[in-house]
C-alpha positions in Angstrom: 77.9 5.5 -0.9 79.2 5.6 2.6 79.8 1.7 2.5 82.2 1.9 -0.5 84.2 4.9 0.6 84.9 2.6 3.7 85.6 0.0 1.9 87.9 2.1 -0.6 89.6 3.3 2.9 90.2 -0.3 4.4 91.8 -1.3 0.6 94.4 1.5 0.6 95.2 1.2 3.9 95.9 -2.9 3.5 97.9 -1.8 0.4 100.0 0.7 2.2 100.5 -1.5 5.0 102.0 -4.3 2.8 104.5 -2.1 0.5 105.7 -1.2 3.8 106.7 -3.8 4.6 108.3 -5.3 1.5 109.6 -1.9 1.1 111.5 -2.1 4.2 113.2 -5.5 4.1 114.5 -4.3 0.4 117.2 -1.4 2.0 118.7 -3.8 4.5 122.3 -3.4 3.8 124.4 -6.4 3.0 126.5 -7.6 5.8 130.0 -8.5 4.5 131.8 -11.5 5.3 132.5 -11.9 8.8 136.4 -12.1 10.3 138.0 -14.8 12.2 137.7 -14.4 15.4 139.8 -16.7 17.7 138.4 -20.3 19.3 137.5 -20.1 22.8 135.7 -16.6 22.8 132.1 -15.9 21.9 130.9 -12.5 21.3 127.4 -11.3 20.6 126.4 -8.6 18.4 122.3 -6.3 18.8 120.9 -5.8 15.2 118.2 -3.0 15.1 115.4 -4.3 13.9 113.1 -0.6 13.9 111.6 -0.3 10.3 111.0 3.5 8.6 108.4 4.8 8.6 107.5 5.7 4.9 107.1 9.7 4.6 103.7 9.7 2.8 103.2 11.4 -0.8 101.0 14.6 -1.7 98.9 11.6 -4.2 98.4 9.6 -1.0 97.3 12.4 1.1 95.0 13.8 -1.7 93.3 10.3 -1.7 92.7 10.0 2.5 91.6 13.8 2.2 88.9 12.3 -0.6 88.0 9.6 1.0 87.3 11.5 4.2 85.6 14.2 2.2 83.0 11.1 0.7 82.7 10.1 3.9 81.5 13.6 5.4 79.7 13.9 2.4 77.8 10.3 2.8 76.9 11.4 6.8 75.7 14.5 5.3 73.3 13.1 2.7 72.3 9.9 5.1 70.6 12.9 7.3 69.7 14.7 4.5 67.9 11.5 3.4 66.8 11.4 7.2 65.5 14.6 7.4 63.5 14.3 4.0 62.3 11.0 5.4 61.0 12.8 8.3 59.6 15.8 6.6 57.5 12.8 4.4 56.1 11.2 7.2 54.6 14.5 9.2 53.6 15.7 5.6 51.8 12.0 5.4 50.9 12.8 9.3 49.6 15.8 8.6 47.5 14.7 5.6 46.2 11.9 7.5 44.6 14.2 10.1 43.3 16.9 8.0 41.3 13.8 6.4 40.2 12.3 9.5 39.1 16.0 10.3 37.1 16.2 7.4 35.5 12.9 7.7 34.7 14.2 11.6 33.0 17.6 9.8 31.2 15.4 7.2 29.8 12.9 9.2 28.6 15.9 11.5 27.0 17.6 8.4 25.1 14.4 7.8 23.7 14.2 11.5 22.7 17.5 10.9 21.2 17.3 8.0 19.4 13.6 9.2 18.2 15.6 12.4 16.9 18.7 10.1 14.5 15.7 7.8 13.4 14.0 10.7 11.7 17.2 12.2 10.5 18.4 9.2 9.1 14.9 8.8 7.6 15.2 12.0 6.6 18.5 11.3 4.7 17.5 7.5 3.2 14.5 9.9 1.6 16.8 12.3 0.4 19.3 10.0 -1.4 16.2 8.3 -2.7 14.9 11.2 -4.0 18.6 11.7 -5.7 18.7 8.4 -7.1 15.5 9.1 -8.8 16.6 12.1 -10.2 19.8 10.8 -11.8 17.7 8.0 -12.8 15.5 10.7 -14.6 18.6 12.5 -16.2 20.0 9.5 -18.2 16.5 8.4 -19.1 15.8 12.0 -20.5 19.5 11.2 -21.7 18.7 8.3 -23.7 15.6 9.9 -25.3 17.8 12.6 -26.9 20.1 10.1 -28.5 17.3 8.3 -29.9 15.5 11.2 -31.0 19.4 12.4 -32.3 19.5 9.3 -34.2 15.8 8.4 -36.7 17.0 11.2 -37.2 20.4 8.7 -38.0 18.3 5.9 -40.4 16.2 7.7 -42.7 19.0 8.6 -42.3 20.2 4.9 -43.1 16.7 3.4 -46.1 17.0 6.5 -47.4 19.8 5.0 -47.7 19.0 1.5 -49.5 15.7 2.2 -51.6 17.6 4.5 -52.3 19.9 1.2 -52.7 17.2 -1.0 -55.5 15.5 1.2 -57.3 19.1 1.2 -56.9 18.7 -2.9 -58.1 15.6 -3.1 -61.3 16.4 -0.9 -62.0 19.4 -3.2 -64.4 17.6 -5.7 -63.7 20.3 -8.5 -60.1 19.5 -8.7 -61.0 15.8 -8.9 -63.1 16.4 -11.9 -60.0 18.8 -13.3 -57.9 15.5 -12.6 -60.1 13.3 -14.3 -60.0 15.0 -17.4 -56.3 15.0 -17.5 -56.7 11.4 -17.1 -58.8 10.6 -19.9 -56.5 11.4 -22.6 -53.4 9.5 -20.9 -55.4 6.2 -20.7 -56.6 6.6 -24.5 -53.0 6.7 -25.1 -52.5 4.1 -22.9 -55.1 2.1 -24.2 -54.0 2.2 -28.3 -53.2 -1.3 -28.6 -56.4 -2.6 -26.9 -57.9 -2.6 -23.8 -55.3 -4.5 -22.1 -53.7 -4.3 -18.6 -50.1 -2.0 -18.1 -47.2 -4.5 -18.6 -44.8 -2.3 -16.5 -44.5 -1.8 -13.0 -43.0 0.8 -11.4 -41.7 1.6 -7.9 -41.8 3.9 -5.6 -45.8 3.5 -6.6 -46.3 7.1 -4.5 -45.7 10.1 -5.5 -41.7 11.6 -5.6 -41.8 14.6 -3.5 -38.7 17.7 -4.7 -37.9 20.7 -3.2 -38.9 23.6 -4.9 -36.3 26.3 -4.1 -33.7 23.1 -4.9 -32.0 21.2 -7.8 -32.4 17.3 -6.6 -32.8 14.0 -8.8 -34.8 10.9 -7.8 -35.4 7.4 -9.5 -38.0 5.3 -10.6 -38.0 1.1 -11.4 -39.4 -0.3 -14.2 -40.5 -3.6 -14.2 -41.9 -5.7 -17.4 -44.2 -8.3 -15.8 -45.5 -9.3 -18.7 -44.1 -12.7 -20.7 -42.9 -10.9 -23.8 -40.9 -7.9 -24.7 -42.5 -4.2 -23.9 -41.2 -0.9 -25.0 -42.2 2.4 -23.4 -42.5 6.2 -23.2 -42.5 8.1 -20.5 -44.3 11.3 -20.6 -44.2 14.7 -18.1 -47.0 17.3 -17.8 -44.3 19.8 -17.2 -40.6 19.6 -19.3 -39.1 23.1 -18.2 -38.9 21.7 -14.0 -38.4 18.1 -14.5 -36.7 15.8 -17.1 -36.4 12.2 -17.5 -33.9 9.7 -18.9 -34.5 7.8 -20.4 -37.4 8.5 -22.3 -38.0 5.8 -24.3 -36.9 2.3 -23.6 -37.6 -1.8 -24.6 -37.7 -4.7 -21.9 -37.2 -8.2 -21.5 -39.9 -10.1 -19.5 -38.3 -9.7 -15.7 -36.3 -7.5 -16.1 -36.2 -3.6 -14.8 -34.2 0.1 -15.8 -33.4 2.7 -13.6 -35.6 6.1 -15.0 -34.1 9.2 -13.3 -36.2 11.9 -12.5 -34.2 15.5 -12.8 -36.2 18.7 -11.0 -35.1 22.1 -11.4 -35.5 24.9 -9.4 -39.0 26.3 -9.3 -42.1 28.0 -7.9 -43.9 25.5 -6.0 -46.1 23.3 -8.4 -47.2 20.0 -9.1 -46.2 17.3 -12.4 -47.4 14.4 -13.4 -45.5 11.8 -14.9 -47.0 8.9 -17.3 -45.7 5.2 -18.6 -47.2 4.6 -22.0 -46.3 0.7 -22.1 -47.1 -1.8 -25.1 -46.2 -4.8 -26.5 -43.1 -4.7 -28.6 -44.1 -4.5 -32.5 -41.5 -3.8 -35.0 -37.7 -3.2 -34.5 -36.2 -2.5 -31.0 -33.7 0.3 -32.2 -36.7 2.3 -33.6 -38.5 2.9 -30.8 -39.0 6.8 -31.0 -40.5 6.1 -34.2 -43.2 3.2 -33.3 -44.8 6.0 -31.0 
C-alpha cells in the first residue's frame, strides 16, 4: 500500500508540473506589429520571462491531503505489521522455551525414575542373595545333623545284630523258626522239588526304624532260562507292604520290589518269594497262585 500511494504522488505531481507549463505559455499576450524605427539606431527591449504560479484547487488539495493520509496510514500499519511480527516471534520464543523446559523436567523424571529401578533392582538382588544364603545355612545344618546322627544309627543297627545273634543262639526260637519254615518251602516246593529261579539282593536282612515311616528295595533276578512269575508274601501286612506283589520275568532280567514299613512297636517280619516256572497266561497271574 505504501508503494502505490507514492507512486500515485509522483503521477500527480508529473501531471501538475506539465499543465503548468503548457498552461503558462497559452496567456502570453500577442505582441502587435512593431513600428518603424529609423536606420542607424538599435534599441533593445527585456521581456519577462517569470511564469505564475498556478493557485491550487480545493480537488487538488483534497487529493495531496489523501495521499498523505495513505501514506501515514501505510507507516502506521507497516509497524503495526512490525509490531505483530514481533509479538509472533517472542510468542514462538516463548513456546520454544517452555518446551525445552519441559523436555529438561522430563528427561529429569526419567533419571529419576531409572535411578529409583536400579536400586530397587539392587535391592530385590540382595534380598535374593540373602535368601540364598539362609537356605545355604539351613542344609549345611541340615547335613550336620545327619552325619551327628549316622553314628546314632550305627549303634542302633549294632544293637539289633547284637540281639539277633542272642536269638539265633537260643535253640527254642530256632525250632519256632523252623516251623515257620516248613510251610513256606511246601509252598515253595508245589511245582517239584526244584531250585528257586529268582535271586534277590540285598540277600541280608532290611533293617527299619520302628518309631519311623521309611521304604527300602529289593532286586529280583530270574536266573533261570525261561520265563518265572512270582508272589511275594509278608508274615506281617499292617507294618510293611510290598509292590508289587505279584510279577512275571524274562530270563535275565530283574524288577525293583519296594518294601514300605510303617510305624510300629519294635518287631520282626519275614518276607517270602514264591517263584515258579511260568504256566498259563502272563496277565493272570493272581489267579495261577
Amino acid at each position: 500500500m505504501a508503494i502505490d500511494s507514492l507512486g500515485l504522488f509522483a503521477i500527480l505531481l508529473i501531471f501538475s508540473s506539465f499543465w503548468i507549463t503548457v498552461c503558462g505559455g497559452k496567456k502570453k499576450k500577442k505582441a502587435g506589429p512593431k513600428a518603424a524605427q529609423p536606420p542607424g539606431k538599435s534599441t533593445e527591449t527585456a521581456v519577462p520571462l517569470n511564469t505564475p504560479t498556478p493557485e491550487k484547487t480545493p480537488e487538488k488539495k483534497k487529493e495531496q491531503t489523501d495521499t498523505l493520509k495513505s501514506l501515514d496510514k501505510s507507516k502506521k500499519s507497516g509497524t503495526e505489521g512490525e509490531k505483530k511480527e514481533e509479538k509472533k516471534e517472542e510468542s514462538e520464543m516463548k513456546k520454544e522455551e517452555e518446551k525445552k523446559e519441559e523436555e529438561e523436567k522430563k528427561e529429569e523424571s526419567e533419571m529419576k525414575k531409572e535411578s529409583e529401578m536400579t536400586k530397587n533392582m539392587s535391592k530385590v538382588e540382595d534380598k535374593k542373595e540373602e535368601e540364598k544364603k539362609k537356605e545355604e545355612k539351613k542344609e549345611e545344618e541340615k547335613e550336620e545333623k545327619k552325619e551327628e546322627k549316622k553314628p546314632e544309627e550305627k549303634k542302633m543297627s549294632a544293637e539289633k545284630e547284637k540281639e539277633k545273634q542272642k536269638e539265633k543262639e537260643s535253640p527254642e526260637k530256632e525250632k519256632e523258626k523252623e516251623k515257620e519254615k516248613k510251610p513256606e518251602e511246601k509252598m515253595e516246593n508245589e511245582g517239584g522239588n526244584e531250585k528257586p529261579h529268582v535271586s534277590a539282593d540285598p540277600v541280608g536282612p532290611l533293617l527299619f526304624k520302628a518309631d519311623q515311616s521309611s521304604q527300602s528295595k529289593v532286586v529280583l533276578k530270574n536266573i533261570h532260562d525261561k520265563k518265572i512269575m512270582f508272589k511275594i508274601k509278608l508274615s506281617d501286612n499292617v507294618s510293611f507292604q510290598v509292590n508289587p506283589v505279584f510279577g512275571v520275568l524274562e530270563p535275565g532280567k530283574t524288577v525293583d520290589v519296594a518294601v514300605t514299613h510303617r510305624k510300629s512297636t519294635p518287631k520282626e517280619g519275614k518276607l517270602v518269594i514264591v517263584n515258579t516256572v511260568l504256566t498259563g497266561d502272563e496277565k493272570k497271574v493272581a489267579d495261577l497262585f
